[in-house]
Backbone as a printed PyTorch tensor [residue, N CA C, xyz], in Angstrom:
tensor([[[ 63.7860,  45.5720, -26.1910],
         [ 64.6780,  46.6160, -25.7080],
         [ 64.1510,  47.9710, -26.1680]],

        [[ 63.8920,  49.1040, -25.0840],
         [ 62.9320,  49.9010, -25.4910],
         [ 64.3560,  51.1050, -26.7720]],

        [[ 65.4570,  51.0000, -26.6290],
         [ 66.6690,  51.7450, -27.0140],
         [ 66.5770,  51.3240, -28.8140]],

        [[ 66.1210,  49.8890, -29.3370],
         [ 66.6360,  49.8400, -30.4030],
         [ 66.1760,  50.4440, -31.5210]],

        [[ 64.9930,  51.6340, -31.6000],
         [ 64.8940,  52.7340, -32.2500],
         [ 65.8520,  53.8310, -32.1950]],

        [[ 66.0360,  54.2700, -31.2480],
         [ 67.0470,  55.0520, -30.8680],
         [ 68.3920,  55.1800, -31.4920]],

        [[ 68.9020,  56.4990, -32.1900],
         [ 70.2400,  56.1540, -32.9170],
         [ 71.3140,  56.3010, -31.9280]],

        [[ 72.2950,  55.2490, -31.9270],
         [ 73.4880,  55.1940, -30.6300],
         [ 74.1280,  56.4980, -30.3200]],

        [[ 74.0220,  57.3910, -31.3340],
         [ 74.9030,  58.2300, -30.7240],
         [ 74.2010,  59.1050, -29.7560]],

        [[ 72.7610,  58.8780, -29.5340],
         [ 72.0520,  59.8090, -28.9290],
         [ 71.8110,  59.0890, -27.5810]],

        [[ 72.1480,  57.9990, -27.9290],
         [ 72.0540,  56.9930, -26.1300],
         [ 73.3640,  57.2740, -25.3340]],

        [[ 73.7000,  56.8060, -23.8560],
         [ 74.4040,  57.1350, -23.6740],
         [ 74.0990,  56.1120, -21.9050]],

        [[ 75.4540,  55.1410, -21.8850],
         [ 74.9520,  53.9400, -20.5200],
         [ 76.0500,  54.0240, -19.8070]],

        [[ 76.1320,  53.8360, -18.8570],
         [ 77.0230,  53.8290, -17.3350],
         [ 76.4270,  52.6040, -16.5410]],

        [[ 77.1020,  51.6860, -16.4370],
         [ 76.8110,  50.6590, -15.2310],
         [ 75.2300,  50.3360, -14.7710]],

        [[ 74.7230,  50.4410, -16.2440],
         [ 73.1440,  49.2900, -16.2130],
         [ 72.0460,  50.4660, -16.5020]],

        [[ 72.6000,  51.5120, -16.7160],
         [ 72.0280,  52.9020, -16.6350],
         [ 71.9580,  53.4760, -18.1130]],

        [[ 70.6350,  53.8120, -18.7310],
         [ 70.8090,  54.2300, -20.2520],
         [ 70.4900,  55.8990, -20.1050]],

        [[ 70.4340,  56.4840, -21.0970],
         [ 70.1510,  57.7030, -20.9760],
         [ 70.0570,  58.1720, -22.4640]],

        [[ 68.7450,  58.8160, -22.6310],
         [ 68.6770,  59.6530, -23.6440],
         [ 68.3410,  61.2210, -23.1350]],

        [[ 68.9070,  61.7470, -24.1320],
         [ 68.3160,  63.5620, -23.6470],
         [ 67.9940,  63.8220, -25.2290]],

        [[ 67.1310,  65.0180, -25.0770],
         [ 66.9390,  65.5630, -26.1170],
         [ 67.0020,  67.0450, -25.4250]],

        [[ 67.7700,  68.0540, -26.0550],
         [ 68.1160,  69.5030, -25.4260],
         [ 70.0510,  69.0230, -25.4780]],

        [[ 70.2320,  69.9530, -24.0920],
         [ 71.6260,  70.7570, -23.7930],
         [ 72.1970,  70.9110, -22.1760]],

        [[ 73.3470,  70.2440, -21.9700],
         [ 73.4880,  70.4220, -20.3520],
         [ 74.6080,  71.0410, -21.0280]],

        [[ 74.2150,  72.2690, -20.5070],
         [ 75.0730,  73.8200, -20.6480],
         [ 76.5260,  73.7070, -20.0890]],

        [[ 76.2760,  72.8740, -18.8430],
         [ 77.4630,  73.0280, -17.9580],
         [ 78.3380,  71.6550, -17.6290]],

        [[ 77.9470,  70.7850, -18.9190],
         [ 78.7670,  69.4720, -19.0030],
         [ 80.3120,  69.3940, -18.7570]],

        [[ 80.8400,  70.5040, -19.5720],
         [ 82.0550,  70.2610, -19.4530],
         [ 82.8820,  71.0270, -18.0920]],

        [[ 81.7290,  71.7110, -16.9950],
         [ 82.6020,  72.0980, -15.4850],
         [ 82.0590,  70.5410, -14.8670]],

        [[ 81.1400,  70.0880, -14.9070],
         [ 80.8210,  68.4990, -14.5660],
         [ 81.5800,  67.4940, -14.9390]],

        [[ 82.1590,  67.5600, -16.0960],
         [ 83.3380,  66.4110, -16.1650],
         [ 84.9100,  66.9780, -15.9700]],

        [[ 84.7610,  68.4520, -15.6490],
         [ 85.8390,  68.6140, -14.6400],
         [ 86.2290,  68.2280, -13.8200]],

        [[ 84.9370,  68.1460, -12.5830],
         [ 84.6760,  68.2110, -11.6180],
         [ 84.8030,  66.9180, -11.0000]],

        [[ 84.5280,  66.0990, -12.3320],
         [ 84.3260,  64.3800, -12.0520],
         [ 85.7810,  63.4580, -12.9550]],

        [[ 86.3900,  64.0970, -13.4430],
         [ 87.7450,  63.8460, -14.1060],
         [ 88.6940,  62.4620, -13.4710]],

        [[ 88.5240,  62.3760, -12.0480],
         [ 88.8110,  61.3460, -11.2110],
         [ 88.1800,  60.2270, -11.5970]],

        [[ 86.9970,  60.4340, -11.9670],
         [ 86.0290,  59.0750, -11.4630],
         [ 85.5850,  58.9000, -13.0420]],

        [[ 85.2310,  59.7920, -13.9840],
         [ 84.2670,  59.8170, -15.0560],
         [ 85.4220,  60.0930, -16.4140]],

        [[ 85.5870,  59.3590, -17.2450],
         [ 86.2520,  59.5570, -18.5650],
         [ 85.3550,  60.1390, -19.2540]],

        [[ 85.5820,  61.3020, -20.0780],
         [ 85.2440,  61.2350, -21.2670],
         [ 85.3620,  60.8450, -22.5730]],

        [[ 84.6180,  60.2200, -23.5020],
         [ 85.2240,  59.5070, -24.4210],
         [ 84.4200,  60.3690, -25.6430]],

        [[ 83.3520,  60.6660, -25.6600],
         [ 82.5160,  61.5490, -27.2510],
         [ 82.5660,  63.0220, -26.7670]],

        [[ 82.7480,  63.8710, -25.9110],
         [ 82.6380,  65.1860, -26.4260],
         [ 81.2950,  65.4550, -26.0460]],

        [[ 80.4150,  64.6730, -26.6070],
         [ 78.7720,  65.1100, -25.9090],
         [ 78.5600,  65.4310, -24.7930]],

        [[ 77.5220,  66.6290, -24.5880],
         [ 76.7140,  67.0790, -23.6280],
         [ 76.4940,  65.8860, -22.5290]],

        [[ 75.8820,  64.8730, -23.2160],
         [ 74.9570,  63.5480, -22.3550],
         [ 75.5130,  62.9940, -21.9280]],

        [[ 76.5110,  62.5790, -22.0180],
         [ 77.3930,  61.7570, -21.6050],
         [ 77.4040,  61.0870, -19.9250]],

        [[ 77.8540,  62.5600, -19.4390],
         [ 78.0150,  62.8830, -18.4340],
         [ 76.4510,  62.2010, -17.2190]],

        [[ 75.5450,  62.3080, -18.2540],
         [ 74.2520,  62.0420, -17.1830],
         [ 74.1160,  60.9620, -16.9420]],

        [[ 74.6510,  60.0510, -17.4050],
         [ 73.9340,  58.2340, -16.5740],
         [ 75.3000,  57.9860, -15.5090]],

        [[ 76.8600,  58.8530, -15.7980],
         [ 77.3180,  58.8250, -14.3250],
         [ 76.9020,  59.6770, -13.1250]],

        [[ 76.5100,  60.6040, -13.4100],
         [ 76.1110,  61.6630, -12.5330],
         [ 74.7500,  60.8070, -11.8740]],

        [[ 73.8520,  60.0190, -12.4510],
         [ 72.8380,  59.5860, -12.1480],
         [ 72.9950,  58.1830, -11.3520]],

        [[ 73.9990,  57.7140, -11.4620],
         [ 74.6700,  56.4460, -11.2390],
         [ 75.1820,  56.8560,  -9.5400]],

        [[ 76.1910,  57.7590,  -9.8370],
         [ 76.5070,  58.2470,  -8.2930],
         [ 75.5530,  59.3090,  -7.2210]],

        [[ 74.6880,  59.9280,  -8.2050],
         [ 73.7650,  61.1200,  -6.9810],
         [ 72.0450,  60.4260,  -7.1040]],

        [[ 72.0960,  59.8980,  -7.4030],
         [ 70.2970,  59.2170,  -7.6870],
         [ 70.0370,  60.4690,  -7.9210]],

        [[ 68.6080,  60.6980,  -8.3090],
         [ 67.7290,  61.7880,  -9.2520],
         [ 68.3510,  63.1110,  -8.6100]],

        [[ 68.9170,  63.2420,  -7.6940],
         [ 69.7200,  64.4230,  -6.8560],
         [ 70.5270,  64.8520,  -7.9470]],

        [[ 71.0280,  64.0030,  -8.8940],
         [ 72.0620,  64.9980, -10.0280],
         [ 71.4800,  66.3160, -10.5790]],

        [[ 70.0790,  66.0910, -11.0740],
         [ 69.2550,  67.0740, -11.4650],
         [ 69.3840,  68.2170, -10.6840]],

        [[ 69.8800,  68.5420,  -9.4800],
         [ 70.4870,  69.6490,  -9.1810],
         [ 71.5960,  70.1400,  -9.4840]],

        [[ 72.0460,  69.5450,  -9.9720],
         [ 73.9480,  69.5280, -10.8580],
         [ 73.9820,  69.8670, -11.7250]],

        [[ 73.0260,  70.0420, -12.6910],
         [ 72.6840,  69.9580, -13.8590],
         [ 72.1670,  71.4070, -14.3010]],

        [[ 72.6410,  72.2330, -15.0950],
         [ 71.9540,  73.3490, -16.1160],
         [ 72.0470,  73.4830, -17.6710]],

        [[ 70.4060,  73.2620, -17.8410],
         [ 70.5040,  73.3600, -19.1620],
         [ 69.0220,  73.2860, -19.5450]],

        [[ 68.7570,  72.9180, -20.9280],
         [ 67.0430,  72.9250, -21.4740],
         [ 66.8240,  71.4180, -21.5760]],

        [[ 66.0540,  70.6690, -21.5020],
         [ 65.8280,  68.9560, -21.7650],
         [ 65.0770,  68.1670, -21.5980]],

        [[ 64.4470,  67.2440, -22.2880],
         [ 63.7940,  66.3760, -22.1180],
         [ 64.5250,  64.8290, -22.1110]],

        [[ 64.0090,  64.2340, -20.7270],
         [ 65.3200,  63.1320, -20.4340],
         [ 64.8260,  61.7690, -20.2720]],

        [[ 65.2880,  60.9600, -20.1660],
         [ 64.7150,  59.5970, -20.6640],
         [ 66.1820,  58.9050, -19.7210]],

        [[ 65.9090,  57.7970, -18.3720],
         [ 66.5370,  57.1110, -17.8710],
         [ 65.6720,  56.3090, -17.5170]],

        [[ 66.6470,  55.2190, -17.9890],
         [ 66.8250,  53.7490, -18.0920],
         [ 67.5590,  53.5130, -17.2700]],

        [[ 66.3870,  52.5780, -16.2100],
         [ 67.7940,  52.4880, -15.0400],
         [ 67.5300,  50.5150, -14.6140]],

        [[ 68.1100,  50.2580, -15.5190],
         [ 68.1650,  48.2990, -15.4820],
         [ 68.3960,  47.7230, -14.4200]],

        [[ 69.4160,  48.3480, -13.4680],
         [ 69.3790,  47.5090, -12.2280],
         [ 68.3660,  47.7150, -11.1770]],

        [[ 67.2890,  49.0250, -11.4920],
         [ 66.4050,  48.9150, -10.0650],
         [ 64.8790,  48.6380, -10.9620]],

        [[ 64.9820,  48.5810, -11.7150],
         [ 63.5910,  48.2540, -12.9100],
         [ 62.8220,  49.4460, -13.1290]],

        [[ 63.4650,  50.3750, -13.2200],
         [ 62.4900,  51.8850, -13.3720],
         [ 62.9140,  52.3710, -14.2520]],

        [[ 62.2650,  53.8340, -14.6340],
         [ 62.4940,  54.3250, -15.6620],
         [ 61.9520,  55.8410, -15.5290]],

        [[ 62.5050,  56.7400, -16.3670],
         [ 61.9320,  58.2340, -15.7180],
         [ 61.8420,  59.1820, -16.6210]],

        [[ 60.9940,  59.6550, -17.0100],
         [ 60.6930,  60.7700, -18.1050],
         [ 61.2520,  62.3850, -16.8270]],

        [[ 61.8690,  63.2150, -17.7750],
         [ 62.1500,  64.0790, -16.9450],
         [ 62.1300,  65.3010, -17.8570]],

        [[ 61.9700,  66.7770, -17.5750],
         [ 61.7030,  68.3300, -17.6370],
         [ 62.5800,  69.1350, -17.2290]],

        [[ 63.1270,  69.9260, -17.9670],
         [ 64.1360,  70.8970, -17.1010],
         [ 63.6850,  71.2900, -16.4470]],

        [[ 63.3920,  72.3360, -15.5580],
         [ 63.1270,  73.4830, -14.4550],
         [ 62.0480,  74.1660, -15.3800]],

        [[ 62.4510,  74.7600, -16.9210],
         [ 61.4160,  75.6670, -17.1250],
         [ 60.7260,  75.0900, -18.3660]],

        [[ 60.7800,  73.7550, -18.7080],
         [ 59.6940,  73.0050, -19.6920],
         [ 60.5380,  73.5260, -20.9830]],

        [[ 61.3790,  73.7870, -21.2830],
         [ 61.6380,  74.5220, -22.2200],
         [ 61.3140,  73.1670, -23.2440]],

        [[ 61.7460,  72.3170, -23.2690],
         [ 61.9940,  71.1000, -24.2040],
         [ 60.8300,  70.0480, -23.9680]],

        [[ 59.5320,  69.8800, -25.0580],
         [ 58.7050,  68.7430, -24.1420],
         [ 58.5310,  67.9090, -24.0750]],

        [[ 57.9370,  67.2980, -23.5870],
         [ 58.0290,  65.3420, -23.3860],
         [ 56.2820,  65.2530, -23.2610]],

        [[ 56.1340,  64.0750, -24.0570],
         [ 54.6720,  63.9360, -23.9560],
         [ 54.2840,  62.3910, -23.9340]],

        [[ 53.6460,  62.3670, -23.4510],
         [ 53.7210,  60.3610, -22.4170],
         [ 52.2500,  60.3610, -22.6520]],

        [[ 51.6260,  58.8860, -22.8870],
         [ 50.6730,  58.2340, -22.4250],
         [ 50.9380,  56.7400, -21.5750]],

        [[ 49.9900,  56.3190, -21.1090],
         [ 50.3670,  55.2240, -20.1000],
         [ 48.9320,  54.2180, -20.6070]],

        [[ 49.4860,  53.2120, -21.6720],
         [ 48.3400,  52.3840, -22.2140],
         [ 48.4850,  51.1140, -21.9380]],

        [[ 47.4960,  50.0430, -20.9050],
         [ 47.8970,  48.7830, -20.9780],
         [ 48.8550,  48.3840, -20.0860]],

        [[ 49.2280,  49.0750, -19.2150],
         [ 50.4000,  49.1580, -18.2240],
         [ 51.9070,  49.5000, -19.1410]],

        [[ 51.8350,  50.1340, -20.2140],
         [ 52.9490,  50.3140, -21.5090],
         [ 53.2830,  52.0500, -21.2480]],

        [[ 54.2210,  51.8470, -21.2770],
         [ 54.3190,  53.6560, -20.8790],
         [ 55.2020,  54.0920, -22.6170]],

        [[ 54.6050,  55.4910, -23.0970],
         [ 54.6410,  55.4980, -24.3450],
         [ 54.8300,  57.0110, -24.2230]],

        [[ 55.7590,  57.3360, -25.0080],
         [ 56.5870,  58.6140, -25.0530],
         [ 57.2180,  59.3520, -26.0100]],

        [[ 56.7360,  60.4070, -26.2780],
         [ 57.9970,  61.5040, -27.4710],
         [ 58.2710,  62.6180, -26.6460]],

        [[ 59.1980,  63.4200, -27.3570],
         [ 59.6580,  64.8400, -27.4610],
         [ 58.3610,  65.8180, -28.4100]],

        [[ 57.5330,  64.7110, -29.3190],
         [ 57.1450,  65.3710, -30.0690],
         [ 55.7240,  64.8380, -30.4350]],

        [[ 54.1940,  65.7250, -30.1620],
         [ 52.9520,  64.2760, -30.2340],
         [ 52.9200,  63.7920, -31.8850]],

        [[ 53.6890,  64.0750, -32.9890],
         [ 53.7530,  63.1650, -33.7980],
         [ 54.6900,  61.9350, -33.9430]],

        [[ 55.5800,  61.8220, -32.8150],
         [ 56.3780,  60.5740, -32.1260],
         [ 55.4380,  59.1500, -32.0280]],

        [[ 54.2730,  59.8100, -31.4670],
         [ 53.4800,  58.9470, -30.6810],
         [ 52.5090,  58.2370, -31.6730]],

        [[ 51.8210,  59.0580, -33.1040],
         [ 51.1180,  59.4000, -33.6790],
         [ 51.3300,  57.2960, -34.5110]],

        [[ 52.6880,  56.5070, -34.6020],
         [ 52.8380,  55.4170, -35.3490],
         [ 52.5090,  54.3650, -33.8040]],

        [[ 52.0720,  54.6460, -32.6270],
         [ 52.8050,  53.3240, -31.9090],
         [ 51.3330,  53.7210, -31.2260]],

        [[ 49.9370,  54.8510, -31.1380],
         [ 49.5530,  54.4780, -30.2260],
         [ 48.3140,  55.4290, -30.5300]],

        [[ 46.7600,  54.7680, -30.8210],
         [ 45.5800,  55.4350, -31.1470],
         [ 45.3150,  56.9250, -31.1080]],

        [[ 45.8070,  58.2410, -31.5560],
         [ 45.2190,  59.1280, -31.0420],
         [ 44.1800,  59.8270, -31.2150]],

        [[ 43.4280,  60.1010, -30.3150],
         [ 41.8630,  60.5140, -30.7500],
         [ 42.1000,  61.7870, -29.8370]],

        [[ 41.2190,  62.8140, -30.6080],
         [ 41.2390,  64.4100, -30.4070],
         [ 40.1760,  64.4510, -29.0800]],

        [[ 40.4240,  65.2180, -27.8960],
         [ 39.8050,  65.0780, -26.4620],
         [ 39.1960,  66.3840, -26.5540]],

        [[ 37.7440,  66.1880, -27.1990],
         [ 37.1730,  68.2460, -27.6110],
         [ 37.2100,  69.1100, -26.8070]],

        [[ 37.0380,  68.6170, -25.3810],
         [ 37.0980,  69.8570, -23.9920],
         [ 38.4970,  70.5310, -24.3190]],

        [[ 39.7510,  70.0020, -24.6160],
         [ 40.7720,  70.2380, -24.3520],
         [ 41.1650,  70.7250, -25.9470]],

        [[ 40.1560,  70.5730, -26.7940],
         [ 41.0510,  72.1180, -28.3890],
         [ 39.7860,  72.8740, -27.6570]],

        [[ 38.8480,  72.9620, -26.8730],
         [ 38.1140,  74.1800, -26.6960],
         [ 38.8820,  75.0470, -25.6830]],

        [[ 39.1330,  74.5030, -24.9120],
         [ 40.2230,  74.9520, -23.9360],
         [ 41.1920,  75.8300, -24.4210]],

        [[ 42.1570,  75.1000, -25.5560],
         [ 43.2380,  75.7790, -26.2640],
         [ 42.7590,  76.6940, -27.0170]],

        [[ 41.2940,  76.7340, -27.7230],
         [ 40.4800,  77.5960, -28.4430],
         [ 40.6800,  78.7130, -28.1350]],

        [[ 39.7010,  78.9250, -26.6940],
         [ 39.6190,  79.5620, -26.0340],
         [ 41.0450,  80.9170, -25.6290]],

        [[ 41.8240,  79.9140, -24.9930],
         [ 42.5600,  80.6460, -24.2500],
         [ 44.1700,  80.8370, -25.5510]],

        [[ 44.0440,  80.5370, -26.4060],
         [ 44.8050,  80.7900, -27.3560],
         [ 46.0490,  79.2690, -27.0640]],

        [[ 46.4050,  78.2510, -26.2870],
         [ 47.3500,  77.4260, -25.9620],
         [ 46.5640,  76.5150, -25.1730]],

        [[ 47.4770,  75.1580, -25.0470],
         [ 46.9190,  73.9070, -24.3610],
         [ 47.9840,  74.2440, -22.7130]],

        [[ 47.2040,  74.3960, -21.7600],
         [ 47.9060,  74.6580, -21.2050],
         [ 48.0640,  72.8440, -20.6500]],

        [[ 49.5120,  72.9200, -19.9330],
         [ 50.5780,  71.6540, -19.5550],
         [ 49.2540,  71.3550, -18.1300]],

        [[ 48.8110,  70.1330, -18.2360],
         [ 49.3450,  68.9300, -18.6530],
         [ 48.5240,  68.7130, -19.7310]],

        [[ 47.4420,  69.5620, -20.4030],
         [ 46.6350,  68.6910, -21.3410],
         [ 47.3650,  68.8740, -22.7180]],

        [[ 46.7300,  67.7320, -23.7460],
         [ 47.2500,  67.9620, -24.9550],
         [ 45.7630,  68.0050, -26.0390]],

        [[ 45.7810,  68.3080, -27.1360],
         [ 44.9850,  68.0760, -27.9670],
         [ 44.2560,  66.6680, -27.9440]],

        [[ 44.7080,  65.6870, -27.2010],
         [ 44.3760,  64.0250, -27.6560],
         [ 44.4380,  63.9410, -25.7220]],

        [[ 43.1630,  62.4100, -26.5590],
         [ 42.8670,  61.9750, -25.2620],
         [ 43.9580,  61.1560, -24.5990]],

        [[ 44.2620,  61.3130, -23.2060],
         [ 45.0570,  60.1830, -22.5070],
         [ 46.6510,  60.6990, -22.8920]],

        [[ 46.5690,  61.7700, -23.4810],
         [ 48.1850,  62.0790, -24.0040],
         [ 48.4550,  62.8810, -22.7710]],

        [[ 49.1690,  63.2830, -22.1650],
         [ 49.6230,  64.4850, -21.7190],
         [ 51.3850,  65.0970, -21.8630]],

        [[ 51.2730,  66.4260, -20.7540],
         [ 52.2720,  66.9560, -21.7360],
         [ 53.0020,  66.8160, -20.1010]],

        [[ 54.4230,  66.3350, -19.9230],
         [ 54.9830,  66.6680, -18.2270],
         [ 55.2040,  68.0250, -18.5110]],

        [[ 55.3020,  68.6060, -17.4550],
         [ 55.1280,  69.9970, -17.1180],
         [ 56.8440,  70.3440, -17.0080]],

        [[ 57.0090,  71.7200, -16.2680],
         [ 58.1750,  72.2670, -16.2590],
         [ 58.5640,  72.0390, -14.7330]],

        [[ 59.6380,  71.2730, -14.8100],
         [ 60.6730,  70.8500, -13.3660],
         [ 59.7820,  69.2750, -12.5770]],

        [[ 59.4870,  68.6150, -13.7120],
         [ 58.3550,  67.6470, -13.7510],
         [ 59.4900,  66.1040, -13.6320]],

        [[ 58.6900,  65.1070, -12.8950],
         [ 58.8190,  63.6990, -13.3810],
         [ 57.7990,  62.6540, -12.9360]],

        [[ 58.2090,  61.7960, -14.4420],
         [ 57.6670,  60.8800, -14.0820],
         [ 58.0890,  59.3880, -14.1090]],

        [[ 57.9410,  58.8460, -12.9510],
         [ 59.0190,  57.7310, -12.6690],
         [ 57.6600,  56.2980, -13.1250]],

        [[ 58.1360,  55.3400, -14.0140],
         [ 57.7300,  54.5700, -14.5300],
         [ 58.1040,  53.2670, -13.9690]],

        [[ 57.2340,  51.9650, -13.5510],
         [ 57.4630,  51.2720, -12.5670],
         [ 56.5430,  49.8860, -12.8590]],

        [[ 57.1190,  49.0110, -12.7160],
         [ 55.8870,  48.0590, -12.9270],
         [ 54.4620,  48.2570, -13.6080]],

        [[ 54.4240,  48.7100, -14.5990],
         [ 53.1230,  49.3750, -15.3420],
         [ 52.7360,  50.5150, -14.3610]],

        [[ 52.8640,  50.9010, -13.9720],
         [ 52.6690,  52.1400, -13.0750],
         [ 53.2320,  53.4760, -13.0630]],

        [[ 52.5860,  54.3770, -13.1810],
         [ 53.5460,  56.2580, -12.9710],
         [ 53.5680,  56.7580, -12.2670]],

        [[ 54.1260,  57.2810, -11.2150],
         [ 54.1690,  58.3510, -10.7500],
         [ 54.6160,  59.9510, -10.7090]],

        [[ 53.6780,  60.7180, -10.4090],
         [ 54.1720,  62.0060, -11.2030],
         [ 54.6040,  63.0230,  -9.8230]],

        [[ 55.5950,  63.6500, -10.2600],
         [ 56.2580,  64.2060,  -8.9870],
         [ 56.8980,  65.3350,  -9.4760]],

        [[ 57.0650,  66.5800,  -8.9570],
         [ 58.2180,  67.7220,  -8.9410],
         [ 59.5370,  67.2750,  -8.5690]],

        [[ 60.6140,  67.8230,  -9.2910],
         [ 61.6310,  67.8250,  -9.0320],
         [ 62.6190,  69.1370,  -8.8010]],

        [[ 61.4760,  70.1120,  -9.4110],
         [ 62.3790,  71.5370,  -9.2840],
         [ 60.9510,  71.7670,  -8.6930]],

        [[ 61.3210,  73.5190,  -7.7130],
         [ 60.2300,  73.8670,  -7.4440],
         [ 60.9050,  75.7200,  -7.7090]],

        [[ 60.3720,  76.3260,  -8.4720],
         [ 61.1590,  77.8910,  -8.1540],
         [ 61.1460,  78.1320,  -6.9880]],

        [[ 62.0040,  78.5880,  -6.6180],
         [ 62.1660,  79.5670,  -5.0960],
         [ 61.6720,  81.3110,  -5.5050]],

        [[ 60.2760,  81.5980,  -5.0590],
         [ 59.9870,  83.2730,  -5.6720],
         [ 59.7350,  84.0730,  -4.1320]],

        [[ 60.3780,  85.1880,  -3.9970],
         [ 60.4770,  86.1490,  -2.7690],
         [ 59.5530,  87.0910,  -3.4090]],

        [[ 58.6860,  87.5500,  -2.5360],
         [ 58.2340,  88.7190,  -2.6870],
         [ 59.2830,  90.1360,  -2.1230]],

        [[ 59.5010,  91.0210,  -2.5490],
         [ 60.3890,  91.8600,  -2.3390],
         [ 59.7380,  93.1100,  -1.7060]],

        [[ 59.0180,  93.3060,  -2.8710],
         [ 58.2140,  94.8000,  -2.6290],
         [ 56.9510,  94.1660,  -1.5250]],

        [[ 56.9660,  95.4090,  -0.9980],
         [ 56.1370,  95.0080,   0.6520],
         [ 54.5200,  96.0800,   0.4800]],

        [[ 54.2960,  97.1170,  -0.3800],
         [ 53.5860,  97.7240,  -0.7710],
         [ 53.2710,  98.1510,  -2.4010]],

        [[ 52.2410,  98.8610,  -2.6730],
         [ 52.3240,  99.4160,  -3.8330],
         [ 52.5090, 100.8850,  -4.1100]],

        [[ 52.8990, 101.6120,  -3.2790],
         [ 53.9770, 102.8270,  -3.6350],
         [ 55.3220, 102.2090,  -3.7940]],

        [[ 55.8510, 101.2910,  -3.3640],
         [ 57.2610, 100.8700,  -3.7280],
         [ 57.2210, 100.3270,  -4.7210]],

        [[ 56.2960,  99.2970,  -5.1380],
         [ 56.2080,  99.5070,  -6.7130],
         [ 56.2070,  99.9070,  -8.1210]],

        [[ 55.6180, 100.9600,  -7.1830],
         [ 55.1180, 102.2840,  -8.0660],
         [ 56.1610, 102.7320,  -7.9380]],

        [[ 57.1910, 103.4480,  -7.2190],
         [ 58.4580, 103.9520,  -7.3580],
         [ 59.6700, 103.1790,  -8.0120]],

        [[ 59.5230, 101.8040,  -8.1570],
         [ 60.8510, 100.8050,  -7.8200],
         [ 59.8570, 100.0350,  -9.6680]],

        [[ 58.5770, 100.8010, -10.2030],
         [ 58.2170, 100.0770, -11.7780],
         [ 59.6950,  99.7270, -12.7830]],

        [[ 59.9400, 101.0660, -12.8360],
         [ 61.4560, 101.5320, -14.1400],
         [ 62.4380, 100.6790, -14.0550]],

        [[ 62.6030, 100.8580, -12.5620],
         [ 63.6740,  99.7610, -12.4700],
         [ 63.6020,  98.3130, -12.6800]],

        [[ 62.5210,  97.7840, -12.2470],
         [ 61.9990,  96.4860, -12.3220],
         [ 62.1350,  96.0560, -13.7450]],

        [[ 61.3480,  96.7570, -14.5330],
         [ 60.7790,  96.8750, -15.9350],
         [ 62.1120,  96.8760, -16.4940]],

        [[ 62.8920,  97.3190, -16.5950],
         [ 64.2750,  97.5160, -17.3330],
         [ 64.7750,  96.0350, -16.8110]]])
């Protein structure tokens, strides 16, 4: 059972459905407003709320949802499983996939007791270089980091890696005198 490290109060199951978060769903308690009909609350926690929300909207809840997090569903009745990213990476999740074994922290010294890590030199020259590891690489080989508005759905020894948020960005300014006029304001 991949949960029995895990301390209970940080798990959290709905109808075959587990859930860990690490972070904050900001807006839990207009969500179990909202769901008051259908969804009890029983702890007060943030998390709670996510293995029903996930139970009734499939990965679509993640639009329901605001906050910072790194998420972890356990979903027993369809045999999958899903590492997940807020929108802006704030919180990170860092996965390797060894042996058909999918292997995971919040943190790469998580990983550091359950799974070989060896230093990947292109990638501290990289970070050397440019002052940071940029997402997806990590310091270590075969580690990586999911990115921001990221998933990855875990499957029969298998990953797939997919967006789930995408920003929506407008360009506004149509020249660079309006720029140039419209800087101060921007800037402020």
């Amino acid at each position: 059972d991949w949960s029995s490290d895990v301390c209970s109060s940080d798990l959290f199951s709905y109808e075959g459905v587990d859930v860990f978060v690490n972070g904050e769903i900001y807006n839990h308690i207009e969500l179990k407003q909202q769901h008051r009909g259908e969804f009890q609350s029983t702890s007060g926690s943030d998390t709670e709320i996510v293995p029903f929300l996930y139970c009734k909207y499939g990965l679509n809840f993640l639009d329901t949802i605001n906050g910072m997090f790194a998420m972890v569903i356990v979903d027993k009745n369809r045999g999958r499983s899903y590492l997940i990213v807020d929108r802006y990476g704030v919180r990170p999740m860092y996965y390797s996939l060894r042996d058909r074994v999918l292997f995971f922290s919040s943190e790469l010294k998580g990983l550091a007791p359950l799974i070989d890590m060896q230093v990947e030199p292109s990638h501290v020259r990289i970070a050397a270089n440019i002052s940071l590891c940029p997402t997806p690489l990590t310091p270590f080989r075969g580690i990586e980091r999911l990115g921001a508005g990221r998933i990855v759905e875990f499957k029969d020894g298998v990953i797939e890696k997919r967006r789930w948020y995408t920003p929506r960005i407008e360009g506004r300014i149509t020249n660079e005198n309006e720029a140039k006029e419209r800087f101060y304001e921007l800037f402020d």
